[in-house]
C-alpha positions as CSV (number, residue, x, y, z in Angstrom):
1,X,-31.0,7.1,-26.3
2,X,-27.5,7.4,-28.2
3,X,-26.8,10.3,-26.0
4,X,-27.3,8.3,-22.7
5,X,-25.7,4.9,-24.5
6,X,-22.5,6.7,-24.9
7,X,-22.9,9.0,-21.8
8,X,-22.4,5.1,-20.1
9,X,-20.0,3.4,-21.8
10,X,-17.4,6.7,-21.3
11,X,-18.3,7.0,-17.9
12,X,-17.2,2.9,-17.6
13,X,-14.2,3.4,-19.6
14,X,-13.2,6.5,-17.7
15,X,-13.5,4.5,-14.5
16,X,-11.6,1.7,-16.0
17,X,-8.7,4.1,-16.9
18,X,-8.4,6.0,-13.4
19,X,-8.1,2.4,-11.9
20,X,-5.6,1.6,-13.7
21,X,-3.8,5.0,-12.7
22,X,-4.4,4.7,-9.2
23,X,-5.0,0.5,-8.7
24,X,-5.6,0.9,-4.7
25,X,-8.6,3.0,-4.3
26,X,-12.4,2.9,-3.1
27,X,-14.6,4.0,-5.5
28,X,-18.0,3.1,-3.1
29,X,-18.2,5.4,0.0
30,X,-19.6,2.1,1.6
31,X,-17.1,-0.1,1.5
32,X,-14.3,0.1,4.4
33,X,-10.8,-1.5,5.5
34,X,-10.6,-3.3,2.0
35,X,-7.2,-5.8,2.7
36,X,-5.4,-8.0,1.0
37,X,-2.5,-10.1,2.4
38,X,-0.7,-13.5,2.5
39,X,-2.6,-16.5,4.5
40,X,-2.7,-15.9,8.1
41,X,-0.5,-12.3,8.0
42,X,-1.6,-8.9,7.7
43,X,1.6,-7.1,7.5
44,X,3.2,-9.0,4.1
45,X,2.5,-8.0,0.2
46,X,0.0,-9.0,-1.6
47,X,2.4,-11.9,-3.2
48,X,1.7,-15.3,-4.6
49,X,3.7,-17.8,-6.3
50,X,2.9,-18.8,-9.8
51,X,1.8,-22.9,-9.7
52,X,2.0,-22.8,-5.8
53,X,-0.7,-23.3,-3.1
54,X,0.2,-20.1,-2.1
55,X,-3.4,-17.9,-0.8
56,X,-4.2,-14.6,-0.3
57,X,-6.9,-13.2,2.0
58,X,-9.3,-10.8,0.8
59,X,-11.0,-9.3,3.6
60,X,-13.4,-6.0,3.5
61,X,-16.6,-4.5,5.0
62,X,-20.1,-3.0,3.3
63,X,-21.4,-0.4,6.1
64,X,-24.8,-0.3,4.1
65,X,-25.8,-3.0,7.0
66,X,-27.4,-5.8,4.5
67,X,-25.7,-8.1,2.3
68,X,-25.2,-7.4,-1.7
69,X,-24.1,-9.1,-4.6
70,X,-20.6,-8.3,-4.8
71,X,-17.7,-10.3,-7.9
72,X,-14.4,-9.9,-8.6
73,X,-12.1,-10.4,-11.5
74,X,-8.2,-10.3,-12.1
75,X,-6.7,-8.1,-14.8
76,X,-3.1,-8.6,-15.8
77,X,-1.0,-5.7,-16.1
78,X,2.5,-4.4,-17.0
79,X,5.2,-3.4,-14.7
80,X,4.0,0.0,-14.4
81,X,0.2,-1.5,-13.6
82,X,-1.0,-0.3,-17.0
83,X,-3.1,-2.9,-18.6
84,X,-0.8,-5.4,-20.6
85,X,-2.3,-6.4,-24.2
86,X,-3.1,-10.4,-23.2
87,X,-6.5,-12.0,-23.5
88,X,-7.9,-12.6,-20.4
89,X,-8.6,-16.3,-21.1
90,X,-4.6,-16.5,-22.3
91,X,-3.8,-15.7,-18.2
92,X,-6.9,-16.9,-16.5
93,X,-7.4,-20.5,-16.6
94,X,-11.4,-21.3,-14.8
95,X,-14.2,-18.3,-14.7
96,X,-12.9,-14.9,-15.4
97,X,-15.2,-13.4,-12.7
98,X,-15.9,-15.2,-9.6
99,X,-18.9,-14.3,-6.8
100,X,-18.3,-13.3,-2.8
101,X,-20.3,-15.7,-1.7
102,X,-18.9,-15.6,1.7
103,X,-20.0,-13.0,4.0
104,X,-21.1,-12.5,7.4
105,X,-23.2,-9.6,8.9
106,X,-21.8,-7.9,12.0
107,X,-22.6,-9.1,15.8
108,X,-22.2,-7.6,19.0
109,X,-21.1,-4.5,18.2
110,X,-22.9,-0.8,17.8
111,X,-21.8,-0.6,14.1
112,X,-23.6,-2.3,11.6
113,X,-21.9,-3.9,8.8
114,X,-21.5,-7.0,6.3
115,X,-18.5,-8.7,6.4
116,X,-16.8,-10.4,3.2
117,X,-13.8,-12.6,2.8
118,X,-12.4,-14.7,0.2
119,X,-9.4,-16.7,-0.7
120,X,-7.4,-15.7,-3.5
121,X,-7.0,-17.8,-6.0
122,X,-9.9,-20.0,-6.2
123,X,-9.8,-23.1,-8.2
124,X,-11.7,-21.8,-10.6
125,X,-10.1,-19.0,-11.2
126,X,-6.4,-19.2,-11.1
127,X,-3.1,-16.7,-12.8
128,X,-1.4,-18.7,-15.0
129,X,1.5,-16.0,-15.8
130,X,3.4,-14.4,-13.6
131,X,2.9,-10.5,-12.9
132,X,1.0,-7.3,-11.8
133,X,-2.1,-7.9,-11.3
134,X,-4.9,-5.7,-10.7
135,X,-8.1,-6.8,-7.9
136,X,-11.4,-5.5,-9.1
137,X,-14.5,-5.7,-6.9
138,X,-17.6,-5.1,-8.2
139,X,-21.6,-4.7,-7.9
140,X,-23.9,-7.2,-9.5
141,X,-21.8,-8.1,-11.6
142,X,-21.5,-5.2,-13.4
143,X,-17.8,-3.9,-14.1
144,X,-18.9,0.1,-13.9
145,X,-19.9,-0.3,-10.4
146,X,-16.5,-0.9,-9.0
147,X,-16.4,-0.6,-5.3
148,X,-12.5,-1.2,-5.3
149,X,-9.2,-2.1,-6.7
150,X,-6.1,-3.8,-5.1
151,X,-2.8,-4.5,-6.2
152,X,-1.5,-7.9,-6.2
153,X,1.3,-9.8,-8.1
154,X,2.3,-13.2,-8.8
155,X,6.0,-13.8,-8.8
156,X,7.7,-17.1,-10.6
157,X,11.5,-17.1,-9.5
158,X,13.6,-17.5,-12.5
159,X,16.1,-14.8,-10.8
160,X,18.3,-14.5,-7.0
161,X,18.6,-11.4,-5.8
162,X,21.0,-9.9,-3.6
163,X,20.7,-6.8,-1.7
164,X,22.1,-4.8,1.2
165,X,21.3,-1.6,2.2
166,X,24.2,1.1,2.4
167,X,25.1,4.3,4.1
168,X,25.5,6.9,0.9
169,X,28.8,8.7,0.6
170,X,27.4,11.9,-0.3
171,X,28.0,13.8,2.8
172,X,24.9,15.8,2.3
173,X,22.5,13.1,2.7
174,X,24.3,10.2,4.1
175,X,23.3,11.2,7.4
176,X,19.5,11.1,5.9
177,X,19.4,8.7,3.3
178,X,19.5,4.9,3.3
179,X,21.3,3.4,-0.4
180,X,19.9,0.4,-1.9
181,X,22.9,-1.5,-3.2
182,X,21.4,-4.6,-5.6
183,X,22.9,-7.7,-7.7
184,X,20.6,-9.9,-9.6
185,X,21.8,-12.7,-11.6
186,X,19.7,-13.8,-14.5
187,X,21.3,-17.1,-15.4
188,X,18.0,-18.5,-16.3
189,X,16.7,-15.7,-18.9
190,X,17.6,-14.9,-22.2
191,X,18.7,-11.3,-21.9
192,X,20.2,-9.8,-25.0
193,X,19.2,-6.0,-23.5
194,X,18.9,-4.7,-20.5
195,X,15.5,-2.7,-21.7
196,X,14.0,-6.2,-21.2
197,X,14.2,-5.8,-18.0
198,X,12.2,-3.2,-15.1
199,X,13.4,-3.0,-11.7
200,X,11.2,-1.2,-8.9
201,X,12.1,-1.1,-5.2
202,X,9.6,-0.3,-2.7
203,X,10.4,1.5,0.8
204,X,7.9,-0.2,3.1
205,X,5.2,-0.5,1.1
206,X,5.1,2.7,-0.5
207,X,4.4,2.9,-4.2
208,X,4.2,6.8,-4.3
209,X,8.3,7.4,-4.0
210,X,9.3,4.1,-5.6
211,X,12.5,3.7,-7.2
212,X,11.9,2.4,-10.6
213,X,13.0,2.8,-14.7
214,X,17.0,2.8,-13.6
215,X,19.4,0.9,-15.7
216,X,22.2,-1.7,-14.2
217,X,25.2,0.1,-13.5
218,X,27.4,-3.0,-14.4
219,X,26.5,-6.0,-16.5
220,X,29.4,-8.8,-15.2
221,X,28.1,-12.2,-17.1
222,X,25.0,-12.9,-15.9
223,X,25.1,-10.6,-12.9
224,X,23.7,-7.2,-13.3
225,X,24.7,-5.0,-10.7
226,X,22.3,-1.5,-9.3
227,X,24.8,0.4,-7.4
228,X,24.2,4.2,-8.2
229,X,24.3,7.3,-5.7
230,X,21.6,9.3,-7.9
231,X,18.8,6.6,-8.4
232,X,18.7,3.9,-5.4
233,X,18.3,6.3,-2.6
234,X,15.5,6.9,-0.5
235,X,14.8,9.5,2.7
236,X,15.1,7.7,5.4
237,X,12.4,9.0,7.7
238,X,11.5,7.7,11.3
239,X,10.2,5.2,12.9
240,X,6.0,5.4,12.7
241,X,3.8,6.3,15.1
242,X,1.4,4.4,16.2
243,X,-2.0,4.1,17.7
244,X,-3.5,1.3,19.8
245,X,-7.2,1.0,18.9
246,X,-7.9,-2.4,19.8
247,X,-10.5,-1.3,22.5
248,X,-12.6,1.4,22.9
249,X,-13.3,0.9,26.3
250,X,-10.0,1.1,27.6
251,X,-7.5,3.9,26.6
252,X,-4.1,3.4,25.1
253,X,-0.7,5.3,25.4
254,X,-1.9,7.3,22.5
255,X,-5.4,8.3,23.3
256,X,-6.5,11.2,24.7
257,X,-9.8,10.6,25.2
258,X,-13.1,8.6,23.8
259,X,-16.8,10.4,23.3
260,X,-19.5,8.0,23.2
261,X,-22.4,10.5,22.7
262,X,-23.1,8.9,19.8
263,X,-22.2,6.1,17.4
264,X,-19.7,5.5,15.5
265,X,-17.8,6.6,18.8
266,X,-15.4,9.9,18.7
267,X,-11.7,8.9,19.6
268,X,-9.5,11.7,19.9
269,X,-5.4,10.6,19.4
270,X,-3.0,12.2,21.8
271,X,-1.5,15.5,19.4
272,X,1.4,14.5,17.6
273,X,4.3,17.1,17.1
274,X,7.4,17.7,14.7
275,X,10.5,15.2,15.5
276,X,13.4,16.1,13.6
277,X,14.9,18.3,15.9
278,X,14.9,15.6,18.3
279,X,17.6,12.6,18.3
280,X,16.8,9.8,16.6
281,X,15.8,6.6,19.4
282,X,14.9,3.6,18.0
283,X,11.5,1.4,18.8
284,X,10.7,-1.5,17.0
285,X,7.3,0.2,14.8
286,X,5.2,-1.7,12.1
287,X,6.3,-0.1,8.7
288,X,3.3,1.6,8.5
289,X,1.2,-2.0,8.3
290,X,-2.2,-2.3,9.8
291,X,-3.4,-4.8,11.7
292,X,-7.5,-5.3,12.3
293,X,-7.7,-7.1,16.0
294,X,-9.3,-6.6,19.3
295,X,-9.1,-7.6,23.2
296,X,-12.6,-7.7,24.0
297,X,-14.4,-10.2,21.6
298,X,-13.9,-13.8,19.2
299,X,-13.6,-12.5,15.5
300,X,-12.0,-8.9,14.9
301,X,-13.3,-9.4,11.1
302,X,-16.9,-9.5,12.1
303,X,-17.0,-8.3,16.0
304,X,-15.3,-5.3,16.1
305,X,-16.7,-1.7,16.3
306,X,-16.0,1.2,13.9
307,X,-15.3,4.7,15.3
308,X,-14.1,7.9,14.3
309,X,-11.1,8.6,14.9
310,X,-9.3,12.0,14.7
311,X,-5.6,12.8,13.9
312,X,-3.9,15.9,15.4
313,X,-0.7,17.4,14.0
314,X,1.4,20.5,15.7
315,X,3.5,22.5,13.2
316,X,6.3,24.5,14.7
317,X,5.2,27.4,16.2
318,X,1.8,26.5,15.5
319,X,2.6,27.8,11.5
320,X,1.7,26.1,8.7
321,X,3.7,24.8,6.3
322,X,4.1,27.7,3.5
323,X,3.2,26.4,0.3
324,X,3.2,22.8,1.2
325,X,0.3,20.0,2.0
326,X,0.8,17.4,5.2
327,X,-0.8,14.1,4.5
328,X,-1.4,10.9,6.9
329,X,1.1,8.1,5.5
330,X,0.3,4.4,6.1
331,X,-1.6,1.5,5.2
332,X,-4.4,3.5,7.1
333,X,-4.5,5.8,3.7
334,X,-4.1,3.4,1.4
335,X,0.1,4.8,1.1
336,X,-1.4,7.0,-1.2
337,X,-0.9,11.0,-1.4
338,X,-4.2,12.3,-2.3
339,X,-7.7,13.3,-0.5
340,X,-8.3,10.7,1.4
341,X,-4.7,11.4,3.4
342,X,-4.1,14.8,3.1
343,X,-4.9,17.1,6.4
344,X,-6.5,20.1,6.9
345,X,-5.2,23.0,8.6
346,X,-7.4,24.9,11.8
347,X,-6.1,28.5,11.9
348,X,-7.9,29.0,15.0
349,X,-6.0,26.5,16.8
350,X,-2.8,25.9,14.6
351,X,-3.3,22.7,14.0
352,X,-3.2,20.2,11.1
353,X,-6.7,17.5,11.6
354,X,-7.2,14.7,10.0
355,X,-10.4,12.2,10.7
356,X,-11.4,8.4,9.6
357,X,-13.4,6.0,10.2
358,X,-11.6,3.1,11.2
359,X,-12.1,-0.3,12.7
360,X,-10.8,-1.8,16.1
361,X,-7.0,-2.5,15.9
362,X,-3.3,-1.2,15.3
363,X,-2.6,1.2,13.3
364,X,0.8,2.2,12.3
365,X,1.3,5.9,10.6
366,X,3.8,8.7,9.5
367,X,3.4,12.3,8.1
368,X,4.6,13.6,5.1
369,X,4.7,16.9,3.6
370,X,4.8,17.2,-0.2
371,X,5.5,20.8,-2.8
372,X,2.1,22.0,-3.8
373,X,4.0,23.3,-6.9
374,X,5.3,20.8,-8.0
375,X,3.2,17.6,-9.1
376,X,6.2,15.0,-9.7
377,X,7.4,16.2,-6.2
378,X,7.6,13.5,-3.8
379,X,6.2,13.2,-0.6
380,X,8.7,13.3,2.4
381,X,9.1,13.8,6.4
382,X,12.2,15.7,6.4
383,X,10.2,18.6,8.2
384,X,7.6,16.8,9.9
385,X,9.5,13.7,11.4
386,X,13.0,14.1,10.1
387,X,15.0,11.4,8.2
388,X,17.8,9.6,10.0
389,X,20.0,7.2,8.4
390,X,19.9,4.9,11.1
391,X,16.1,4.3,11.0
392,X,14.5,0.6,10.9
393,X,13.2,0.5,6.8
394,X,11.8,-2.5,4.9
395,X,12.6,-2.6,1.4
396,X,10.9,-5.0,-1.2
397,X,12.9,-5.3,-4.5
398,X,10.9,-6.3,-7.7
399,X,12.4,-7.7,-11.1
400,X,10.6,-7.7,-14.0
401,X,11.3,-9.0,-17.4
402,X,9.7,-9.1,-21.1
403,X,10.7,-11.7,-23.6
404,X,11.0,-10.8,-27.5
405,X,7.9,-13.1,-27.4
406,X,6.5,-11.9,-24.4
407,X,3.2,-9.6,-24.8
408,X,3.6,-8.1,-21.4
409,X,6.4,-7.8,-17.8
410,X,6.6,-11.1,-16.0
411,X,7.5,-10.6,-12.4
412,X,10.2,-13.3,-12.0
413,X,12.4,-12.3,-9.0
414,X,11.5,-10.2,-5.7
415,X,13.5,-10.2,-2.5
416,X,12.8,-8.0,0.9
417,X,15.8,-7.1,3.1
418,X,15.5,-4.9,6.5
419,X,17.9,-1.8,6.4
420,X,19.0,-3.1,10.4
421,X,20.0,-6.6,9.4
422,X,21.6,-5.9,6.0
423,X,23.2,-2.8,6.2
424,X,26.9,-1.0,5.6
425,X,27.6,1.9,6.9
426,X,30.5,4.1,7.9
């Protein structure tokens, strides 16, 4: 019985720890599309203001076809989402785990599944410090049967941030790299070192290649200035791809063709090939954001058909990449380098495949190829889409700060610029 007791408990706490290593992930193979955005817009972060009437929706789907007793709970965390050392009753003011009690099983479509939804914060259960904060869903009410884990942060403003992006002078990358120049003045903090405060910069969403642990390069009064050539760089990539799934009746630019032999549906994308050899155009793309909608029904959230849809990528000369993986980059794969994204090479055809089961909508999508060598490696699309400086980017900057007092990172400033409206080049 001791055997078993303790066979549990480090089975739980090894569940809690990889969650907190890798916050957005599915742990149930039932649950699918798992979002989380501002009121009323898919494509923003995860972002609330602290003592605001700011919402987020929760929104996700439980293909087991019958409803289930599903909670959640917020866990505060530090800058680099590891759990910060706070009581949760010190940054949770109401109940400290909260039911889905709104759900909705799925109508007039071939796919059966229960839909649930929730408003975050409820009133009685709201942050009362500002910060990272970690989304757990869960069975029953039992913490070791997490289904899934978001990210979502609470920002209070005590900082302004200015930023711009900038063409770097290197000459061997400023025709592929965008430079994140940044200014933040911190007037309303008492800073007496610059270790109390973590900046981390996000390129569209994309918490694998963030830029993050740097130090101001200039401290002028109450202004510290990020201008560095080595540290606030990022590829600059391409503009996404994209596939139009709203209907899977009628075919899109970008499908090839639909099989309805059997349900879910087979949807087969048009082949995608390598772009950097070609010039870079510019289209106005989605950053890699998601949107769940459809054309031929009410409600996409509880009236929309799943399918499965398969990716096709065409290496150069039909080769594969030597010792490198390609994965499928979006919100479509949680932005995470891993399993669920990476793609599988067909010998027989030459071919890198990919296939998921997604819902009716947009989807917006990149690939990347990363060193299988080297684990701190990151991902990038030089080979597979090329990186142009010119390219349409959306940045999100993030300033944390810690307090002598302070027991963990409060998020008190975050800006997000577009590299075509701010930008300097030459």
């Amino acid at each position: 019985m001791q055997k078993l007791l303790y066979f549990f408990v480090s089975l739980t706490f090894t569940q809690f720890i990889y969650a907190q290593r890798q916050p957005d992930h599915v742990y149930m193979s039932d649950i699918r599309t798992p979002k989380l955005f501002q009121q009323n817009n898919q494509q923003s972060l995860p972002l609330i203001t602290l003592n605001s009437a700011d919402q987020l929706e929760l929104h996700f789907d439980d293909m087991c076809g019958y409803p289930r007793s599903y909670y959640y709970t917020l866990v505060l965390c530090n800058a680099d989402w590891t759990p910060a050392d706070v009581n949760a009753f010190d940054y949770l003011k109401g109940f400290l785990t909260n039911r889905l009690s709104q759900y909705r099983v799925s109508t007039i479509t071939p796919s059966k599944y229960v839909h649930y939804q929730a408003s975050i914060p409820e009133r009685n259960c709201v942050p009362t410090k500002s910060g990272n904060y970690l989304l757990k869903v869960f069975l029953d009410s039992d913490t070791s049967k997490l289904a899934f884990t978001k990210r979502m942060m609470v920002v209070e403003n005590r900082v302004s941030i200015g930023a711009q992006v900038q063409q770097p002078y290197d000459n061997e990358i400023s025709r592929t790299y965008q430079k994140v120049q940044l200014a933040v003045n911190t007037q309303q903090l008492n800073i007496l070192s610059p270790q109390q405060t973590k900046i981390v910069i996000l390129q569209n969403n994309r918490w694998d290649n963030a830029v993050k642990d740097i130090m101001p390069t200039f401290i002028r009064g109450n202004v510290m200035e990020y201008n560095t050539e080595q540290d606030c760089i990022f590829p600059a990539g391409k503009e996404y791809r994209w596939a139009d799934l709203q209907s899977f009746r009628f075919l899109s630019d970008r499908v090839d063709r639909v099989e309805k032999n059997h349900e879910p549906v087979d949807i087969y994308i048009k082949p995608d090939v390598e772009r950097n050899n070609l010039r870079y155009i510019f289209f106005r793309d989605r950053n890699g954001w998601d949107e769940i909608a459809t054309t031929e029904s009410v409600n996409p959230w509880w009236q929309t058909d799943y399918g499965y849809v398969h990716f096709t990528f065409a290496p150069a000369n039909n080769q594969p990449y030597a010792g490198r993986s390609v994965y499928l980059m979006g919100e479509i794969t949680g932005n995470q380098v891993g399993d669920t994204s990476k793609m599988i090479y067909d010998a027989s055809l030459g071919v890198y495949t990919k296939t998921l089961l997604l819902k009716q909508g947009y989807y917006s999508y990149t690939y990347v190829t990363k060193d299988n060598r080297d684990r701190s490696a990151k991902a990038d699309a030089a080979l597979t889409d090329g990186n142009y400086w010119e390219t349409e980017n959306e940045y999100s900057v993030l300033f944390y700060y810690r307090s002598f007092s302070s027991r963990h990172d409060e998020l008190v400033g975050i800006t997000t610029i577009n590299s075509r409206n701010g930008r300097n080049g030459f």
